[in-house]
N, C-alpha and C positions, 0 to 999 in steps of 0.2 A: 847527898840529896840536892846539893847547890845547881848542881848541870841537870839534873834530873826536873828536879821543878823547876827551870826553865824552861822545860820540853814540854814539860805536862803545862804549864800554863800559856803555853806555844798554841797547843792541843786545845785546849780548852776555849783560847782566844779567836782561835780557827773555827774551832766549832757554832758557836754562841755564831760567828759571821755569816759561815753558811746558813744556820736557820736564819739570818737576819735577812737577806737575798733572799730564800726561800718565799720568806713572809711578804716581801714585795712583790716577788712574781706572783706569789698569788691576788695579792690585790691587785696587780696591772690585772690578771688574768678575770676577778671578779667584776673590774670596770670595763674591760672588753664586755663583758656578760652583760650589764647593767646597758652599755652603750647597744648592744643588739637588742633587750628587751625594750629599750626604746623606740628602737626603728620600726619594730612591730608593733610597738603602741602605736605612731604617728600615724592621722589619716591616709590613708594612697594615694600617691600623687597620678597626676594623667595619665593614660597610656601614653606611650609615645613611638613613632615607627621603627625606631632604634635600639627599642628597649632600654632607654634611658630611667625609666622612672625603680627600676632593678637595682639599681647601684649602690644606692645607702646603706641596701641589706647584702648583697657580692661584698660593700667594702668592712660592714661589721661583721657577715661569715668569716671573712679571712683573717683579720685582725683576732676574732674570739680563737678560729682555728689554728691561726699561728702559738698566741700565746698557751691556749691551753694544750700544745705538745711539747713546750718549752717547758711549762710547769711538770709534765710527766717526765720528763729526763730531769728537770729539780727534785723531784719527790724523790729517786730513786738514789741521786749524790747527797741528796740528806741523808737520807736513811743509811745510807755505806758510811757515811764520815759518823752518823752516831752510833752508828757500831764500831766502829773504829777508835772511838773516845770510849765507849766502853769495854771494851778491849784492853785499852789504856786501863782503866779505872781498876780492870778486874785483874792487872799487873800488881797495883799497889793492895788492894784487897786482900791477894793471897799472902804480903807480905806481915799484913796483919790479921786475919782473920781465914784461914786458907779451910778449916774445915765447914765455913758457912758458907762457903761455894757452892751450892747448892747442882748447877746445869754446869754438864762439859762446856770449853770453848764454843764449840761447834753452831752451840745454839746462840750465840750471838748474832747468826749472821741467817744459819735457818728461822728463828724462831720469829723474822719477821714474816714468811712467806709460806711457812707451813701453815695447812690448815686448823680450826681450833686451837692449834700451841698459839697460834698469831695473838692470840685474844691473851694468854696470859705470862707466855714465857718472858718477853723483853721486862714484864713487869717486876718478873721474879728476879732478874738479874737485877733491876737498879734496888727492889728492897734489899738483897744480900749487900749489894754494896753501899748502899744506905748503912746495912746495920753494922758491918765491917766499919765504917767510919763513927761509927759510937764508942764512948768509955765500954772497957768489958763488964765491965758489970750491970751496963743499963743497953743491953743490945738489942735490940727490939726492931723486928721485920717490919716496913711499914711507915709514913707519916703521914699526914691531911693533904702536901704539896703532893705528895708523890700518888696519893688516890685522884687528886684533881687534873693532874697532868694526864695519869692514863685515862682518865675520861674521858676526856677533852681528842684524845689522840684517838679514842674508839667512836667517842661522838661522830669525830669530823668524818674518818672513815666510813661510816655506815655511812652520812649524810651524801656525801661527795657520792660513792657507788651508788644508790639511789638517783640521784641529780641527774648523772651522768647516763644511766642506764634509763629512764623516764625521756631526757632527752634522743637520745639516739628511735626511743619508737617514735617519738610527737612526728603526725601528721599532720596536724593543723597549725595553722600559728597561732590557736589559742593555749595548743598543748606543748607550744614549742616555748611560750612566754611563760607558765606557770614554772616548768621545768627549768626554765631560764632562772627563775624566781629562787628555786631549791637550788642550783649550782652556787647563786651570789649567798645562799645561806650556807651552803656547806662551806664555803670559801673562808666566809667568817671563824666559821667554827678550827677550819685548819690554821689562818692567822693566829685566835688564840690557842693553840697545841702547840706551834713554835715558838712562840711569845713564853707559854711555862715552861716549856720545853728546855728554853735558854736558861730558864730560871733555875731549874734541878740542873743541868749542867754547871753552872757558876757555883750554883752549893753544894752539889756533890765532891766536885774538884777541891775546891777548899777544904771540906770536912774530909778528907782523905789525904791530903797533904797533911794536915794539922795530924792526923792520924798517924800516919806512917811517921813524923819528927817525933813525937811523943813515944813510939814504938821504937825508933831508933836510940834515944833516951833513955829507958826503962834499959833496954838493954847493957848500953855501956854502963849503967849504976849498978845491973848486977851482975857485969864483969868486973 
């Protein structure tokens, strides 16, 4: 187990990083948002022959535009690396708990992107291996951390596809600023989903190491 949970706390430590980047780009990506609903706040400055007085909002379309397709290639290496961590996780699970396995592998990796399984399958993985990392006799699907986290991960989701889809019709720049408005909220709301997100990673990891030595244990005493 010695080589082993260096890997997995390799894993773990890697992961917990990438949400932590994550969670930054999205706030650079919400303060680009914040800095364009600005500019469309600010009075209009002169016409000018050169079209100068255009450039504040040219330089915060690009700045928002840049960062937020930065943030869609982040979204999509978070989500592979935490599948990949539970992957990992669902290694040590079966060493202890294999027939609370509830979903093939398979769905670790569909089960973000299909439709409706989206809403509950990744859930069902981290409860199994939640409960795989309990004593067996108190094994219970399910915590208060792990109902808050998927919330928080469906919250932001609905929020942001809204923000984002409200954006793309606004014609006006009053419909461009409200929806500006809903994107720095959805932003929030995905901050904290990485933010617990790290959190059930760091306790999951543990409680499953702790798991599998104990399980290792039990064994050699009744060899």
């Amino acid at each position: 187990m010695g080589r082993a949970g260096g890997a997995l706390g390799g894993l773990t430590r890697w992961t917990c990083g990438v949400l932590a980047v994550y969670a930054m780009l999205t706030a650079a990506a919400g303060a680009a948002a914040w800095h364009k609903y600005q500019v469309l706040q600010a009075p209009s400055l002169p016409a000018q022959p050169d079209g100068g007085e255009a450039l504040p909002l040219l330089d915060a379309d690009m700045w928002f535009g840049n960062l937020r397709g930065w943030w869609n290639v982040a979204t999509l290496v978070t989500v592979l690396v935490f599948s990949v961590w539970m992957s990992r996780m669902r290694d040590l699970a079966e060493l202890v708990w294999p027939e609370g396995q509830r979903r093939s592998r398979a769905w670790l990796f569909f089960g973000w992107v299909v439709p409706v399984a989206n809403v509950f399958v990744p859930k069902m993985f981290v409860n199994d291996l939640w409960a795989a990392s309990r004593p067996a006799t108190r094994r219970e699907r399910g915590h208060p951390l792990l109902t808050f986290w998927w919330l928080s991960v469906l919250a932001a989701a609905v929020a942001g596809a809204d923000a984002l889809a409200a954006l793309k019709s606004a014609d006006t720049a009053g419909q461009t600023s409200e929806a500006l408005r809903q994107v720095m909220a959805g932003d929030l709301l995905y901050v904290c989903a990485a933010a617990l997100s790290a959190v059930v990673v760091r306790q999951l990891s543990g409680r499953l190491k702790q798991a599998v030595r104990a399980e290792d244990a039990h064994r050699h005493h009744m060899a």
